[in-house]
MIDOSE-1310 file (N, C-alpha, C; in nm, 2 decimals, decimal comma, always signed):
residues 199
xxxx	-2,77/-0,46/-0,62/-2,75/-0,35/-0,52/-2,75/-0,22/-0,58; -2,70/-0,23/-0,69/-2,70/-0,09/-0,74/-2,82/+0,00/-0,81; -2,91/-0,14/-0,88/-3,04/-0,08/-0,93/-3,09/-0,04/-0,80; -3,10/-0,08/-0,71/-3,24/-0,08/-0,55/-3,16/+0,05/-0,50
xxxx	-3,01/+0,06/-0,48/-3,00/+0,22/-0,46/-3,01/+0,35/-0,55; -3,00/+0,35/-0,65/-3,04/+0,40/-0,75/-3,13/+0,43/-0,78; -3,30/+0,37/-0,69/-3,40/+0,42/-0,73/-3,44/+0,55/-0,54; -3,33/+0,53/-0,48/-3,35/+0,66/-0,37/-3,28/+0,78/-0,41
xxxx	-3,20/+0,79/-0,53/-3,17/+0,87/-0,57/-3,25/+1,01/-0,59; -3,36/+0,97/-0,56/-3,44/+1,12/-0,63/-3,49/+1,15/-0,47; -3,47/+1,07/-0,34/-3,55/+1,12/-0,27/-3,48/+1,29/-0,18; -3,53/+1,28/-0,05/-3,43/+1,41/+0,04/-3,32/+1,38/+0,05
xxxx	-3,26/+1,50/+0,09/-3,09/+1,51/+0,06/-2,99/+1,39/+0,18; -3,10/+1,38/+0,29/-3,04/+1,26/+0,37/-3,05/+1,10/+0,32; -3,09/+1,09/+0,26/-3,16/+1,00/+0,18/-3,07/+0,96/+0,07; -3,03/+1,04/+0,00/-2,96/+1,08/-0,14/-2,83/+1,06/-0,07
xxxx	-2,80/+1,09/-0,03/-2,65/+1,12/+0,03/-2,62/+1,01/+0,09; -2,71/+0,90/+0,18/-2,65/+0,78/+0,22/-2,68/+0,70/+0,10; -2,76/+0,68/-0,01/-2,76/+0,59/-0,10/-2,65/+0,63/-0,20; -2,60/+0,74/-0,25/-2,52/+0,80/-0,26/-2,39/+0,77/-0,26
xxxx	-2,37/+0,76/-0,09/-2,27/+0,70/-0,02/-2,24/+0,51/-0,02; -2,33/+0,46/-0,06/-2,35/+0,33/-0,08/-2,29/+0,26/-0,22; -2,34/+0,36/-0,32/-2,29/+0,36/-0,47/-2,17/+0,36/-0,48; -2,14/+0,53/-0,42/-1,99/+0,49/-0,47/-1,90/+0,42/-0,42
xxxx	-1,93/+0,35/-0,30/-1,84/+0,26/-0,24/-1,87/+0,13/-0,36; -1,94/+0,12/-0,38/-1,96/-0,01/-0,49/-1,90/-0,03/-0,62; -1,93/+0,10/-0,69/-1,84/+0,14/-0,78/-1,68/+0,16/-0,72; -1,64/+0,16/-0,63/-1,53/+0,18/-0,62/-1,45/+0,05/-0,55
xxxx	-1,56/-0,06/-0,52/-1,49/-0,19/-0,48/-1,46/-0,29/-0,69; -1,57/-0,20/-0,74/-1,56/-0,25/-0,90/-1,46/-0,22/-0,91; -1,41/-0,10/-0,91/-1,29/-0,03/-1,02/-1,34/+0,08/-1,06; -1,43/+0,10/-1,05/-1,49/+0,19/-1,14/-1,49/+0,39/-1,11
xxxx	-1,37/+0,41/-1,09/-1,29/+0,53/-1,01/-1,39/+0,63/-1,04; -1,44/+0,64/-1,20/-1,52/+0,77/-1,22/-1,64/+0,75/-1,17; -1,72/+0,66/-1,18/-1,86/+0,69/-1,15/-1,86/+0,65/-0,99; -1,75/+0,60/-0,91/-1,74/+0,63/-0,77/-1,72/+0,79/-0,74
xxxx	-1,62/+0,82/-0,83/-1,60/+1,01/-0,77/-1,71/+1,06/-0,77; -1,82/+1,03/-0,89/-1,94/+1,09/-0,90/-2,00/+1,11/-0,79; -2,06/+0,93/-0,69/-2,14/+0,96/-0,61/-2,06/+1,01/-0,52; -1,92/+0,99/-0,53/-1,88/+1,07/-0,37/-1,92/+1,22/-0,35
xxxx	-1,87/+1,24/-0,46/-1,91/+1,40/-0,47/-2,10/+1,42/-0,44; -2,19/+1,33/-0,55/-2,31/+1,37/-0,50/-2,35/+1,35/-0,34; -2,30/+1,26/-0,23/-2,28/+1,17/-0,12/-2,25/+1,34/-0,03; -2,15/+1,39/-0,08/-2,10/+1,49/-0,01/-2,15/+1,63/-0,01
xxxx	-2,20/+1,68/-0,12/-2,29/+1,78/-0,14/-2,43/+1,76/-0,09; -2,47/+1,67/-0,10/-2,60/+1,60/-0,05/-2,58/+1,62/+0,11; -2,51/+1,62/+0,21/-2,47/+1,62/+0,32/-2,33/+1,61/+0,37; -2,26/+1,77/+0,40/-2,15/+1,75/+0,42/-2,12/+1,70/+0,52
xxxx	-2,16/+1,68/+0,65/-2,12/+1,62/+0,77/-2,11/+1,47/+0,76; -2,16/+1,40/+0,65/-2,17/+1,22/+0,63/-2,00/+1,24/+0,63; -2,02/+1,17/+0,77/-1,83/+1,07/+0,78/-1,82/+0,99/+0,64; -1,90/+0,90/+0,63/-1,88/+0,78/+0,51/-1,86/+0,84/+0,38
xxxx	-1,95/+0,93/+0,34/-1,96/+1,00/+0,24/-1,81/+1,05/+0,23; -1,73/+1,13/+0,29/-1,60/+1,20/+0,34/-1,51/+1,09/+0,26; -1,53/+0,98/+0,31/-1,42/+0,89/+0,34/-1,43/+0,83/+0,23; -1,50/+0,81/+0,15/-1,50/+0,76/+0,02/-1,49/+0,84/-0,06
xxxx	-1,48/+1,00/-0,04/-1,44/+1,09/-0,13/-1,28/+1,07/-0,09; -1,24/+1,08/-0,01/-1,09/+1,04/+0,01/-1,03/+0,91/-0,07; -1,11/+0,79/-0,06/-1,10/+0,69/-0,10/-1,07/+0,70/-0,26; -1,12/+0,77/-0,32/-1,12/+0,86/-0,48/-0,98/+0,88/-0,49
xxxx	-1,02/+1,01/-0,42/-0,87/+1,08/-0,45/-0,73/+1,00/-0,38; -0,74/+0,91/-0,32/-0,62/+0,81/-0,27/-0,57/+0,74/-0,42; -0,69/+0,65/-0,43/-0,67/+0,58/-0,54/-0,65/+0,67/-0,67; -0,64/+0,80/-0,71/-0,60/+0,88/-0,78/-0,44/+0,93/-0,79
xxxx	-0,39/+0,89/-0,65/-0,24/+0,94/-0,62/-0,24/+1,08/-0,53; -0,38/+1,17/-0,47/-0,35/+1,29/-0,45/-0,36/+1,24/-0,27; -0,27/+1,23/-0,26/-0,21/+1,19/-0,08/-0,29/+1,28/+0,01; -0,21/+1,42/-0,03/-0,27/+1,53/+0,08/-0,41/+1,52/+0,06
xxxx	-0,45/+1,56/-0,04/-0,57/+1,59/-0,04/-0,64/+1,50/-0,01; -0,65/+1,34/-0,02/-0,71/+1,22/+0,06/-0,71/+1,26/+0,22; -0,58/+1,33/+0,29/-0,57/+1,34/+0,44/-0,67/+1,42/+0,47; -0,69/+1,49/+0,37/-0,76/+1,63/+0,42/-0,93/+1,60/+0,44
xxxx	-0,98/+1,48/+0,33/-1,11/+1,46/+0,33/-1,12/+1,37/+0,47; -1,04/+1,28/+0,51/-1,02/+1,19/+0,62/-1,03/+1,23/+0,71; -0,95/+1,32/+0,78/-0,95/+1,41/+0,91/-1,08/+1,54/+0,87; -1,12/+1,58/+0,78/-1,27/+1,61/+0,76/-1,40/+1,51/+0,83
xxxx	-1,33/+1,38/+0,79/-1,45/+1,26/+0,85/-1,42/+1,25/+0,96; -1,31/+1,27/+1,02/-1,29/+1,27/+1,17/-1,34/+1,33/+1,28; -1,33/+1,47/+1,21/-1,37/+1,61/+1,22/-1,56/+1,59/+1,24; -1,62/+1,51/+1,23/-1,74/+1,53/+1,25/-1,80/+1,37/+1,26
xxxx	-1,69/+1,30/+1,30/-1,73/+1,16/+1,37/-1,60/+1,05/+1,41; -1,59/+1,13/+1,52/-1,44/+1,09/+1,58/-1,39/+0,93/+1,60; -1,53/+0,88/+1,58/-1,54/+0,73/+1,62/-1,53/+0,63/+1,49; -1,50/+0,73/+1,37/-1,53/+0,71/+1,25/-1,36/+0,59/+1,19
xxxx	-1,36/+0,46/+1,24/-1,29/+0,38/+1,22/-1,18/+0,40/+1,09; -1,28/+0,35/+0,99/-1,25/+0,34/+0,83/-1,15/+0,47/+0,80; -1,21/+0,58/+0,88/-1,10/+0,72/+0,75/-1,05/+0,76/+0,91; -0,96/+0,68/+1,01/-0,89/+0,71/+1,03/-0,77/+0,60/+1,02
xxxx	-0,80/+0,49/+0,97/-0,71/+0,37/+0,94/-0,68/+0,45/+0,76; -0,78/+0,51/+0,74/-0,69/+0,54/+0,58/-0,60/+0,65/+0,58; -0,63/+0,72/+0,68/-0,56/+0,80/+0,74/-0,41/+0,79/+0,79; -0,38/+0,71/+0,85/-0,27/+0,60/+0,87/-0,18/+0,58/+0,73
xxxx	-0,27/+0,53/+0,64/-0,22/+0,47/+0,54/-0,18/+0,59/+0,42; -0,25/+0,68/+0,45/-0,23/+0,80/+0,37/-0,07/+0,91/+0,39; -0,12/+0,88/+0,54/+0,07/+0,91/+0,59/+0,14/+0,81/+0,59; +0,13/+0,69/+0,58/+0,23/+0,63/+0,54/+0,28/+0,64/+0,37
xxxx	+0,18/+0,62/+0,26/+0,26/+0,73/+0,18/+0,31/+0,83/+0,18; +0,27/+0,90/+0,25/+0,35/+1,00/+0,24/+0,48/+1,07/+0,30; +0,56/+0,95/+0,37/+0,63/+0,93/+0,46/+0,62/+1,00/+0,56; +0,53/+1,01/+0,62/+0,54/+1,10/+0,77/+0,47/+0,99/+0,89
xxxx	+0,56/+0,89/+0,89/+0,59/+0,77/+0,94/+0,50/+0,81/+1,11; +0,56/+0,92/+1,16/+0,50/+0,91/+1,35/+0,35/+0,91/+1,34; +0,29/+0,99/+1,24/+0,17/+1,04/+1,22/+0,09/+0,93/+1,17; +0,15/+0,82/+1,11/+0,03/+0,72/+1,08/+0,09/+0,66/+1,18
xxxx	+0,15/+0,65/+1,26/+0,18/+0,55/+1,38/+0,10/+0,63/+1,47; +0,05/+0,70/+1,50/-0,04/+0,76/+1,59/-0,15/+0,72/+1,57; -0,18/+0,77/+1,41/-0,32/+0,70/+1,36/-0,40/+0,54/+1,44; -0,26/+0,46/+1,38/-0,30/+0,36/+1,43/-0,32/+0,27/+1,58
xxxx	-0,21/+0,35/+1,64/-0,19/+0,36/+1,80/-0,32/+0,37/+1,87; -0,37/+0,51/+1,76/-0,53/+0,52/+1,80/-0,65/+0,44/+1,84; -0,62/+0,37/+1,70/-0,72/+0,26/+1,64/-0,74/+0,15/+1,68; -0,58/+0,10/+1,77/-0,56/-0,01/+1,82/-0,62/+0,02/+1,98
xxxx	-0,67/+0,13/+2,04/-0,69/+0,17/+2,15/-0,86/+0,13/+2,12; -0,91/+0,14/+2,02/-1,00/+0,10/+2,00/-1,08/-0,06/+1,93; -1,01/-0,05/+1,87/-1,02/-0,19/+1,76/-0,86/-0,31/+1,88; -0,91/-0,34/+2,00/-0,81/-0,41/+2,04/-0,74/-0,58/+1,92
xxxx	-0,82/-0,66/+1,88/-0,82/-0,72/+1,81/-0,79/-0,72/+1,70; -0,76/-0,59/+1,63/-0,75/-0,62/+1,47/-0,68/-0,65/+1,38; -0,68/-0,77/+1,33/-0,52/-0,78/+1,28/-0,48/-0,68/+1,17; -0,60/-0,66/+1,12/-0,50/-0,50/+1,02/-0,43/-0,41/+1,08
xxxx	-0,45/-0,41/+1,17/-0,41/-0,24/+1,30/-0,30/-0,30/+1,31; -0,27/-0,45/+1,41/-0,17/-0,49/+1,47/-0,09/-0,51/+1,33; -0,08/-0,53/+1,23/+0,01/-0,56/+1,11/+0,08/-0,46/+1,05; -0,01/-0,32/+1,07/+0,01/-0,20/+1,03/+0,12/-0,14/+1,12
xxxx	+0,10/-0,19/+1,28/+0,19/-0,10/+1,35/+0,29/-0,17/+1,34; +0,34/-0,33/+1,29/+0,46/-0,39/+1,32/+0,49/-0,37/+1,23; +0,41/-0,35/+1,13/+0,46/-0,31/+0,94/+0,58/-0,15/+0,98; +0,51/-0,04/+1,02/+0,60/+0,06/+1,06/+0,70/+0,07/+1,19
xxxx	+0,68/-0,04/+1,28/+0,80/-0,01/+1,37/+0,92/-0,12/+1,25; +0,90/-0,17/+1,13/+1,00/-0,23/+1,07/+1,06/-0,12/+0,98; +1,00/-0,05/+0,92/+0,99/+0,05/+0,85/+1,11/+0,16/+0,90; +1,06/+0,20/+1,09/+1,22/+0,26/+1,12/+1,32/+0,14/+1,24
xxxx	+1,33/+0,06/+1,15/+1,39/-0,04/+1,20/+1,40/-0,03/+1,36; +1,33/-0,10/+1,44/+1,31/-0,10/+1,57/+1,26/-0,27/+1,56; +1,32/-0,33/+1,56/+1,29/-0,50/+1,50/+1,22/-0,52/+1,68; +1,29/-0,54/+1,76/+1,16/-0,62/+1,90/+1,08/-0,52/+1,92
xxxx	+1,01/-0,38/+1,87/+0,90/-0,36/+1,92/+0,81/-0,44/+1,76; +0,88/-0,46/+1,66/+0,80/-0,53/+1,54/+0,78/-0,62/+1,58; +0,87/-0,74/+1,67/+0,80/-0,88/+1,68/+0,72/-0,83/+1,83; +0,72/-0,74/+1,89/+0,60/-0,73/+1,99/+0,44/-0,75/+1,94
xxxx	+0,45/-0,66/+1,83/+0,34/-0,61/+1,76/+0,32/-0,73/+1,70; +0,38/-0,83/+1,65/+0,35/-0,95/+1,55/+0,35/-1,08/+1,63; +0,38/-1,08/+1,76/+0,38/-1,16/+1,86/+0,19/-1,20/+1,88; +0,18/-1,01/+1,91/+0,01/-0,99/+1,92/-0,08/-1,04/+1,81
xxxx	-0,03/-1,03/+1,70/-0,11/-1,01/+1,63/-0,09/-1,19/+1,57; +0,00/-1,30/+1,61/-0,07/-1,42/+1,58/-0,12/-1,48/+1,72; -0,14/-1,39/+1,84/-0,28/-1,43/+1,92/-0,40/-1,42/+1,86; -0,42/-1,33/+1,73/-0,54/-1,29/+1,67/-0,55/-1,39/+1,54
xxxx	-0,42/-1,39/+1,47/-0,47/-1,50/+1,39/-0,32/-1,60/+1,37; -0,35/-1,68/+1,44/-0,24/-1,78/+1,52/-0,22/-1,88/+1,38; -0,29/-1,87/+1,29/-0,19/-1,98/+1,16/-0,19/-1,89/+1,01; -0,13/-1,75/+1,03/-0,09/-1,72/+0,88/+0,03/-1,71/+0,87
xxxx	+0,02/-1,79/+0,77/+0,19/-1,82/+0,75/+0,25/-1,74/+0,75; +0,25/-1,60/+0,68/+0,29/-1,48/+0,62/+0,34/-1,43/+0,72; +0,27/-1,38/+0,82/+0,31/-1,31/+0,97/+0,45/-1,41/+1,05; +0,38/-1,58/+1,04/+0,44/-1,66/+1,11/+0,65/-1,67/+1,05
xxxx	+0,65/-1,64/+0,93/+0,75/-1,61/+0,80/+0,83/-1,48/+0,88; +0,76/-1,39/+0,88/+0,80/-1,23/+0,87/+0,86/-1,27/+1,03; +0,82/-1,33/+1,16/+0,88/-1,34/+1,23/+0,96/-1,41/+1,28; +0,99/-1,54/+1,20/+1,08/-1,57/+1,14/+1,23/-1,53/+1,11
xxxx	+1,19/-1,40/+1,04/+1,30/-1,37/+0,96/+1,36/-1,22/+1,04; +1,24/-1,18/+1,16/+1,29/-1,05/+1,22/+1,39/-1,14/+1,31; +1,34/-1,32/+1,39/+1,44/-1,33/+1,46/+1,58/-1,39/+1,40; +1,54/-1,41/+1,27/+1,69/-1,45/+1,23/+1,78/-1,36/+1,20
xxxx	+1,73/-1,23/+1,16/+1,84/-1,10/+1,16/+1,85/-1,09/+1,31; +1,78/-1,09/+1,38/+1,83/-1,07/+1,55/+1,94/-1,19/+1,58; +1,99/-1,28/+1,54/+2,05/-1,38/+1,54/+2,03/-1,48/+1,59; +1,89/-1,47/+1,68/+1,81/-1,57/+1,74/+1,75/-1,71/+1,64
xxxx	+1,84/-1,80/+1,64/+1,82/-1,91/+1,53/+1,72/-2,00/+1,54; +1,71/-2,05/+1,71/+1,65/-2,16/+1,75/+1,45/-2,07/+1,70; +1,41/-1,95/+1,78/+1,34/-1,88/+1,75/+1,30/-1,85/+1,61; +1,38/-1,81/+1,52/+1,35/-1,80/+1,40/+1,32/-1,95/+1,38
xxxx	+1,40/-2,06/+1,38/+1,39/-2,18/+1,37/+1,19/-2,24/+1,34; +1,18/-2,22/+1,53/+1,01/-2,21/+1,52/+0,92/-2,17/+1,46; +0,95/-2,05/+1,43/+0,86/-1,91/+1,32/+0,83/-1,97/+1,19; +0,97/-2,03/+1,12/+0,97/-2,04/+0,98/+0,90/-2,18/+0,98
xxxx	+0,93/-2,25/+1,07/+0,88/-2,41/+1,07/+0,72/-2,42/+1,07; +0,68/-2,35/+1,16/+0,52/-2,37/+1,15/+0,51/-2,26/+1,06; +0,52/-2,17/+0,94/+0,48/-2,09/+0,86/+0,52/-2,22/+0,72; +0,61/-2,28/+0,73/+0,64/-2,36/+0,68/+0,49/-2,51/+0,70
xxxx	+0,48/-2,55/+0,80/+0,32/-2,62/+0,83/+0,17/-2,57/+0,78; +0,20/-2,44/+0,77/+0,07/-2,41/+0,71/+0,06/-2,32/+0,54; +0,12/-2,34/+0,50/+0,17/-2,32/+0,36/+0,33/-2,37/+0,30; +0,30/-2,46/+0,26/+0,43/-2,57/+0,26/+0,46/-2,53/+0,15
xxxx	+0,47/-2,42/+0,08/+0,51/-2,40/-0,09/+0,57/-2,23/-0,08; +0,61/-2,21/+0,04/+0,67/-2,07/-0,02/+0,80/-2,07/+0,00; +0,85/-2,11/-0,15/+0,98/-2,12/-0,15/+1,12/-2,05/-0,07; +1,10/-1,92/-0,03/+1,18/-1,84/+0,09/+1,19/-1,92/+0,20
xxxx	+1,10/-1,99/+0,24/+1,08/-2,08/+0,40/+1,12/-2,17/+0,35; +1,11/-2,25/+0,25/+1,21/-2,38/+0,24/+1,36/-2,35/+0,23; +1,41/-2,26/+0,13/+1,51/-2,21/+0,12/+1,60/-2,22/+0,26; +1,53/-2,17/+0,34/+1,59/-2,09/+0,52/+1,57/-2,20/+0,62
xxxx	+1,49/-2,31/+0,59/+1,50/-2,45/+0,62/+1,63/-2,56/+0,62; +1,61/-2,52/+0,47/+1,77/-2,59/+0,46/+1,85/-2,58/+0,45; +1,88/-2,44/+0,46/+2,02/-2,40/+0,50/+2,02/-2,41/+0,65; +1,91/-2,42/+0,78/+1,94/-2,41/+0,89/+1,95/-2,59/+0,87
xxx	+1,87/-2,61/+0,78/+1,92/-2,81/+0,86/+2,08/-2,88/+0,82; +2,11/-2,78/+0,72/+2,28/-2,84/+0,65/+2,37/-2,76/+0,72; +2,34/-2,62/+0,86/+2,40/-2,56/+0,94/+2,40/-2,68/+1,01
């Protein structure tokens, strides 16, 4: 993939800029931070209006640690393709580092208005209504989101454990049991097993 984009490198700047934009995403699924910044930057000078290009320059500077400055490239990609999925979910995630908790809950409120199904979105929003402790709008969100993927343990666990701090036993009981049936080795859910069976 990388030789075959690499040879449109020399062509027009639209051209250049989405193969560009192709690279450094690739280099940057490797690891490979610098020669991803490179194409971002070439990706972005080549055509500033490319959403993708934007958002993989963000994607840089995220994985660098520079927060603001990732928001800033993001709502840039926004800014000139509103429909532009990817850098408003990083978006999200960029305020959630940065603790400005309402603002990536908006983000994603967004996204979920559009991406009805996604379990990233729906994980993300129960992830932050836990975050300012609001525990039943969390198992609302995680209710939904195993209509979408109805056997991961992990979710099935996590709701579990929001109904067992709510004191709801029999509830948690269910939660942990079938997260317990589809990964029978995470030691936390056996744990919480047997102390409810020796209750």
């Amino acid at each position: 993939a990388l030789e075959t984009l690499k040879m449109f490198e020399k062509k027009d700047s639209r051209v250049k800029s989405a193969a560009a934009t192709n690279l450094s995403f690739l280099y940057y699924l490797e690891n490979e931070l610098a020669q991803a910044t490179n194409y971002a930057d070439l990706a972005v000078n080549s055509d500033r209006y490319n959403p993708a290009a934007l958002t993989n320059k963000g994607n840089t500077v995220f994985a660098n640690g520079d927060y603001e400055k990732a928001a800033e490239f993001y709502k840039e990609a926004l800014r000139n393709d509103s429909s532009c999925t990817e850098a408003l979910y990083n978006l999200g995630l960029t305020y959630k580092k940065l603790n400005r908790i309402d603002e990536a809950l908006d983000c994603f409120l967004k996204l979920h208005a559009i991406l009805r199904n996604s379990a990233q979105v729906l994980h993300q929003i129960a992830n932050i209504y836990e975050i300012v402790e609001d525990p039943n709008q969390a198992i609302e969100w995680l209710l939904q989101l195993i209509s979408v993927v109805p056997t991961d343990p992990h979710v099935l666990s996590k709701l579990g454990k929001l109904y067992d701090n709510e004191g709801d036993k029999s509830q948690a009981f269910h939660y942990y049991y079938e997260s317990y049936r589809y990964f029978p080795s995470n030691i936390e859910v056996i744990e919480w097993l047997g102390a409810y069976y020796i209750d």
